[in-house]
C-alpha positions in Angstrom: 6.3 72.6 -1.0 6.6 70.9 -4.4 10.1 69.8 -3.4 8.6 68.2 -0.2 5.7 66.3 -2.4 8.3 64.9 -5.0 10.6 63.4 -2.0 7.1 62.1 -0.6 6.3 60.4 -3.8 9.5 59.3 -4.6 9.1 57.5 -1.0 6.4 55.7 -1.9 7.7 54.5 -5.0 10.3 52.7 -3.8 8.7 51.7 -0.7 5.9 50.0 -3.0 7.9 48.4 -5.7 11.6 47.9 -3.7 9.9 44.8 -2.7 9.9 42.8 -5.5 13.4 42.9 -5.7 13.9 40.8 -2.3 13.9 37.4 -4.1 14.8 34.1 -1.9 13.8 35.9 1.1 11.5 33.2 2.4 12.5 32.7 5.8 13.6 29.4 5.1 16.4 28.3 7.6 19.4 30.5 6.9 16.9 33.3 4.7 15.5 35.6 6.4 12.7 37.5 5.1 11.8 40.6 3.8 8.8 40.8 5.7 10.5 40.7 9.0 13.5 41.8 8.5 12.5 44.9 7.1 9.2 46.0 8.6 8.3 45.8 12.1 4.9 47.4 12.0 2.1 45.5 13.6 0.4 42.5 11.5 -2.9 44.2 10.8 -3.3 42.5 7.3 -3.4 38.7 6.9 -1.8 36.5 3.9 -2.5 32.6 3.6 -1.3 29.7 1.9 -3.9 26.6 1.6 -3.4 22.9 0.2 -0.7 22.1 1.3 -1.5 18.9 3.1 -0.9 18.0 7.0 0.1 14.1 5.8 1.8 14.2 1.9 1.7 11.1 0.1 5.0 10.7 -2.1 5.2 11.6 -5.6 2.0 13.3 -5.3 1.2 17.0 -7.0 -0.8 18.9 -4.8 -2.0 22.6 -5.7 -1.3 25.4 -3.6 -3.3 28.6 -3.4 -1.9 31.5 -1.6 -4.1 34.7 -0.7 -4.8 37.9 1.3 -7.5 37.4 3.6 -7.4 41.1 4.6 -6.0 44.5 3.9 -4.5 45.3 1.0 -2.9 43.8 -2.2 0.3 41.4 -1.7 3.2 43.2 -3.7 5.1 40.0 -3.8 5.5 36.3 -1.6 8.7 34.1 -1.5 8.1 30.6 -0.9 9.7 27.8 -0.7 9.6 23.9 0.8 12.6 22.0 3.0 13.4 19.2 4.4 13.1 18.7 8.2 11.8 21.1 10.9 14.9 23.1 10.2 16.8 22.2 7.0 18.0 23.5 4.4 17.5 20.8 1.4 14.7 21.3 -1.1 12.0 19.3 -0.4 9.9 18.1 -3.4 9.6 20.6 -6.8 7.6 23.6 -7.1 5.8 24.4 -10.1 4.9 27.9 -11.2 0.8 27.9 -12.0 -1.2 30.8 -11.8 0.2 34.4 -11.9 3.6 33.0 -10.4 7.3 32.0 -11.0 10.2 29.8 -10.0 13.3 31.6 -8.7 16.7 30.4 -8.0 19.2 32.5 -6.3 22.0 31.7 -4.0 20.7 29.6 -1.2 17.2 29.6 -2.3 16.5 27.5 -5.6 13.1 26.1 -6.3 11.3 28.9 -4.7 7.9 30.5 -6.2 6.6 34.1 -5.9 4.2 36.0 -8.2 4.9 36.2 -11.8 3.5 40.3 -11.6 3.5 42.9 -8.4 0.2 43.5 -6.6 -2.1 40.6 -6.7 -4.7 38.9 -4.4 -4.0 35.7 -5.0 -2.0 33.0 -7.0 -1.5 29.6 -7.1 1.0 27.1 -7.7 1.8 23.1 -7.5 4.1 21.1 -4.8 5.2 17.9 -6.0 5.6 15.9 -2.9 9.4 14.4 -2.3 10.6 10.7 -2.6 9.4 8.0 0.3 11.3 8.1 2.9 12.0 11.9 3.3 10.1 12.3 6.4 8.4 16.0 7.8 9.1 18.8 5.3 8.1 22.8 5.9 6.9 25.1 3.9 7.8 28.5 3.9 6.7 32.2 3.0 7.5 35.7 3.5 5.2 38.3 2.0 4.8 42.2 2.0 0.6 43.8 1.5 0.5 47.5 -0.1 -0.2 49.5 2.9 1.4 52.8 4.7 2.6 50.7 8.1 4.8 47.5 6.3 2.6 45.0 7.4 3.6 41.1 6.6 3.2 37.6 6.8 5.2 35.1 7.5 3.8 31.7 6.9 5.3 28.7 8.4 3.7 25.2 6.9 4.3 21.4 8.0 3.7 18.2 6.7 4.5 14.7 7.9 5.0 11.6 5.4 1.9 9.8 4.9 2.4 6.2 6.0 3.0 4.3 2.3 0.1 1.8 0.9 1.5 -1.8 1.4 2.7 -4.1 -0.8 0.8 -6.3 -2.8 0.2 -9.8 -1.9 2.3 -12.3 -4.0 3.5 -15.9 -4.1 0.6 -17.8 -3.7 0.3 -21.3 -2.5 -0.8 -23.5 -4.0 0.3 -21.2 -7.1 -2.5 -19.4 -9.2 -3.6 -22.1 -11.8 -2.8 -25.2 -9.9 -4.8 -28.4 -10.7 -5.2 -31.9 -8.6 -5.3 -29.4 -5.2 -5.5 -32.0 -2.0 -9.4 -31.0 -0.3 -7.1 -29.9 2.9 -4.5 -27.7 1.5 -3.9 -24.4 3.6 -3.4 -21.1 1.8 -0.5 -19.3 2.0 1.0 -16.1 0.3 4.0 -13.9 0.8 2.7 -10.3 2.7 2.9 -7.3 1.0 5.5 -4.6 2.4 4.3 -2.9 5.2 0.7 -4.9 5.6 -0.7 -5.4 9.3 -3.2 -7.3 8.4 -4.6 -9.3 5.4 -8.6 -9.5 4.5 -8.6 -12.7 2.5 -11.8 -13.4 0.1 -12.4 -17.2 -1.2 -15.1 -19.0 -3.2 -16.3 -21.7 -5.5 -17.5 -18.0 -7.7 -15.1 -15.1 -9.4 -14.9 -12.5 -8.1 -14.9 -14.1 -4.1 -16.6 -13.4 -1.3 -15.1 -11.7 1.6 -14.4 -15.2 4.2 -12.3 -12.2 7.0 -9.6 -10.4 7.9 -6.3 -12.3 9.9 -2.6 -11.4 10.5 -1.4 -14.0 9.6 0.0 -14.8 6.1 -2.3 -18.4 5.5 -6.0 -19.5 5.5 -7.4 -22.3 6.6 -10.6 -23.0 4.3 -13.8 -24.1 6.7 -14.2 -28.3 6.7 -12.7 -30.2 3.3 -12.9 -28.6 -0.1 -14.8 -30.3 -2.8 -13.4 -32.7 -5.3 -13.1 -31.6 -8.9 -14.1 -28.2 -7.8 -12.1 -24.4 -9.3 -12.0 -22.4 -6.0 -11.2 -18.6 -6.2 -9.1 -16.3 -3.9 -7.9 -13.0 -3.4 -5.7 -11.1 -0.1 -6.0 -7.4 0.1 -3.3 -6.0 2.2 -4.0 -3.5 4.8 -2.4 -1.1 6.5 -2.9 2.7 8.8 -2.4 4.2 4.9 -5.3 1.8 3.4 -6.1 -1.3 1.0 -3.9 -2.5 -1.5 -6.2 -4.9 -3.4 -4.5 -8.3 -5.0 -5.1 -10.2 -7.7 -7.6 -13.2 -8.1 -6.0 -16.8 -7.4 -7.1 -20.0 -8.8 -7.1 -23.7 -8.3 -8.7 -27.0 -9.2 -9.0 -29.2 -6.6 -8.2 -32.9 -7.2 -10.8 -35.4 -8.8 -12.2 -38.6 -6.1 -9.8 -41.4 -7.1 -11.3 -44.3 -8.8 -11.4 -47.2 -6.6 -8.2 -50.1 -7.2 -9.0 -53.1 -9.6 -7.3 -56.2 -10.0 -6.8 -57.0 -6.3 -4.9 -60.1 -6.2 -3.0 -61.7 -2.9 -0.5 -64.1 -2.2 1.2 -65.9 0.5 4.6 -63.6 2.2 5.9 -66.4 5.0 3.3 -66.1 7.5 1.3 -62.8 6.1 -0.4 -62.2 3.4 1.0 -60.4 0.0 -1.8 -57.8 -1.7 -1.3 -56.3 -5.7 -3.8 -54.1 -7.2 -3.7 -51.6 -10.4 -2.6 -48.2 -9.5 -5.8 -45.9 -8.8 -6.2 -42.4 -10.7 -6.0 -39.2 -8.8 -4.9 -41.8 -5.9 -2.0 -40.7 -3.4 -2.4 -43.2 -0.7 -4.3 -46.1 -0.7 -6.0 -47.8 2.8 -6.1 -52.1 3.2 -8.9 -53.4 5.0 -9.6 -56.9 6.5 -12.2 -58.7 7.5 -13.2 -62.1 8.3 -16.8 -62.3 6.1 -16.9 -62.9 2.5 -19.1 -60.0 2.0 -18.1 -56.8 3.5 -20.9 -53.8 3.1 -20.0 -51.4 3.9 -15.9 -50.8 4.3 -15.3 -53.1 7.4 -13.5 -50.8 10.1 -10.6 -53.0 10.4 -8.0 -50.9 8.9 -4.7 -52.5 9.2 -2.7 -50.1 6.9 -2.0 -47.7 4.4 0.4 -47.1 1.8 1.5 -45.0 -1.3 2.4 -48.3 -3.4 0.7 -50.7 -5.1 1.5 -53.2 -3.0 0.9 -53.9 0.9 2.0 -57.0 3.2 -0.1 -58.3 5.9 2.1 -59.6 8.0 -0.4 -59.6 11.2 -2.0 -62.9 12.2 -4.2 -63.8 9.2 -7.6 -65.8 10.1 -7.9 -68.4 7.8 -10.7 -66.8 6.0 -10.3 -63.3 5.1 -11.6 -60.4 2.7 -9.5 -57.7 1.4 -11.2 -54.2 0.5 -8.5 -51.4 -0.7 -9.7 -48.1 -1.1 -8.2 -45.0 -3.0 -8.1 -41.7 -1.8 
């Protein structure tokens, strides 16, 4: 009889503690694990693994908590993370946390289990891989204290979270510009990855929100003001979220003064006009009309020009007045 209860005991030594041995045994592709491989009892107790996130951002940490939900005690877990639905490349690093450790054996380096035998829970962190890696899997094997072998085996998977786009650079006209034409059009260079573009502009800092577009330029409402510091901003969006820009700014131009020293002569059959270049002028309109006092601006416009100077060769009446005006 005693012989029979120390074979007995001795059973259950080994069949308790034998586990912790099995290290790598994750059931990664290409490891099988413990839990399966060795037991085929019925799962009557339950393990499971939670934060590990459906959509991982790159480079983020995220903490993972593994647990029995029933039955008894987990002797030990094996768990690691790959790349792909069935590859064999680590995906991301694993940090040990509470009450566990990072293994590495042949064919299964980065992996975590518990630290000490017989636990109901631990934790531990997943640093998320590099952009660009695509799904990745998670993967656990793990063994409860109880007479019929039961396991888990825990299969996890996360897609790559769309990245934030770029920021919003290379604005134009470029951030500080001064003597700004009333009808410039905004334009910037899109951020990586940005669908759409929510554009803010005002005479104030910070801007009010003026809409969202696709397109890479704004059109401000009706003529800017002369003389007048105007603010903008364009937040890139994408499916991931906002990536906020910086704030632009520009000082429009001041009104030209209007030309002095008009003075005219006779060009063969037209007329010659000189005046004294305008400040803040970049082109410069010749009217003409046939009264000797003109109020307001006559309509007659019959040209334009970015010089000083202008010829009126059409047919001159023999009485005419010249306005030139600056713009």
């Amino acid at each position: 009889m005693r012989t029979v209860i120390g074979v007995v005991v001795l059973f259950f030594a080994v069949t308790a503690y034998a586990h912790t041995s099995y290290t790598g045994r994750s059931g990664s592709p290409g490891r099988q694990t413990c839990a399966s491989s060795c037991h085929g009892g019925p799962v009557v107790n339950t393990v499971e693994i939670t934060g590990f996130p459906i959509e991982y951002v790159p480079g983020a940490a995220y903490l993972l908590t593994i647990r029995r939900i029933s039955g008894g005690t987990i002797v030990n877990f094996n768990g690691s993370c790959r790349v792909g639905l069935s590859g064999t490349t680590n995906a991301g690093v694993i940090s040990a946390a509470l009450a566990t450790t990072i293994y590495n054996v042949t064919g299964e380096t980065n992996g975590v289990r518990f630290s000490t035998a017989n636990r109901d829970s631990g934790q531990f962190t997943w640093t998320a891989p590099a952009a660009g890696t695509g799904v990745v899997r998670f993967y656990a094997g793990a063994i409860q204290t109880d007479l019929d072998g039961d396991n888990s085996t825990i299969v996890l998977t996360a897609n790559e979270a769309a990245p934030l786009p770029g920021i919003a650079t290379v604005p134009i006209p470029a951030d500080m510009s001064v003597d700004v034409a009333t009808t410039v059009v905004l334009n910037w260079t899109a951020g990586a990855g940005a669908l759409s573009h929510d554009v803010f502009f005002d005479t104030v800092n910070p801007p009010a929100f003026a809409g969202n577009q696709v397109e890479a330029a704004f059109d401000p409402p009706g003529e800017l003001q002369t003389g007048t510091t105007y603010y903008w901003r364009v937040d890139e969006r994408n499916a991931a979220g906002v990536t906020a820009g910086p704030v632009w700014q520009f000082v429009t131009r001041f009104p030209a003064s209007p030309p002095t020293h008009l003075t005219a002569a006779l060009d063969g059959d037209g007329i010659r006009l000189y005046w004294a270049p305008s400040p803040n002028a970049t082109v410069y309109n010749v009217y003409r009309d046939t009264l000797e006092v003109v109020n307001p601006v006559p309509a007659n416009l019959v040209g334009s020009t970015v010089d000083t100077t202008y010829s009126d060769i059409s047919p001159v009446p023999s009485k005419a007045t010249y306005i030139i005006t600056a713009q």
